[in-house]
C-alpha positions as CSV (number, residue, x, y, z in Angstrom):
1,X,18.6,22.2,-52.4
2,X,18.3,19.2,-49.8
3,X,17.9,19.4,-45.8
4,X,18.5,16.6,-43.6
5,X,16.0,16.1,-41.1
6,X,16.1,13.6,-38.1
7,X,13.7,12.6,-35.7
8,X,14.6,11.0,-32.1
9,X,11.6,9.7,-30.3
10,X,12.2,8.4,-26.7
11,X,10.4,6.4,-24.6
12,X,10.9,5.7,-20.4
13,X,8.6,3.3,-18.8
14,X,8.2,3.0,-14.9
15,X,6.8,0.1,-13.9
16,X,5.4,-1.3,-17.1
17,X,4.0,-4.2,-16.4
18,X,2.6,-3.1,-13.3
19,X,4.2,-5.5,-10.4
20,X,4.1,-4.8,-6.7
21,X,7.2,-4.7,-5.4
22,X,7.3,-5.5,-1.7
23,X,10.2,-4.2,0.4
24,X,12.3,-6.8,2.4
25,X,11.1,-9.1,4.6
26,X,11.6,-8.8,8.4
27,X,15.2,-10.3,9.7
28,X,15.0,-10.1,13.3
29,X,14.3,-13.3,14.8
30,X,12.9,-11.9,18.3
31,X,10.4,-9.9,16.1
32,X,6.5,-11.3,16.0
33,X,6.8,-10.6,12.3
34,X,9.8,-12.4,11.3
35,X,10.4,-13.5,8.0
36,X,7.1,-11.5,6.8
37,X,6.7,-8.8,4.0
38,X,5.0,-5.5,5.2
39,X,5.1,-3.0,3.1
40,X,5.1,-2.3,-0.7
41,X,8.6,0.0,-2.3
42,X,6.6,1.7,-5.1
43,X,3.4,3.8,-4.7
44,X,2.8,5.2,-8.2
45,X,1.2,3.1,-10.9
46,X,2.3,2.5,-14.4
47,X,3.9,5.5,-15.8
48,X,4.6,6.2,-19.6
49,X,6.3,9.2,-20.9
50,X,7.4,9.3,-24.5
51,X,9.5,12.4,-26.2
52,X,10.0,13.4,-29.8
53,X,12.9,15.8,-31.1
54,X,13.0,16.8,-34.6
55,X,16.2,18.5,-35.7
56,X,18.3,19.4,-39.1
């Protein structure tokens, strides 16, 4: 008597490589910071989550 047995592992990464991503730059010409990038998008560092599911 055989089972079959299979295992799924799964892996999501967020920001692997650990870039700052800066949000757009400022487009209005009358503005003192024209054209300059003030802020960052992403606020959480690297973030690794892996899963394993074992079924028959």
């Amino acid at each position: 008597m055989t089972e079959r047995v299979k295992l799924r592992l799964r892996a999501e990464t967020v920001d692997a490589f650990n870039h700052t991503m800066f949000n757009p730059p400022v487009t209005d010409p009358v503005n003192t910071a024209f054209g300059q990038l003030n802020a960052t998008i992403w606020t959480e560092q690297r973030k690794i989550t892996v899963a394993a599911k074992l079924t028959r």
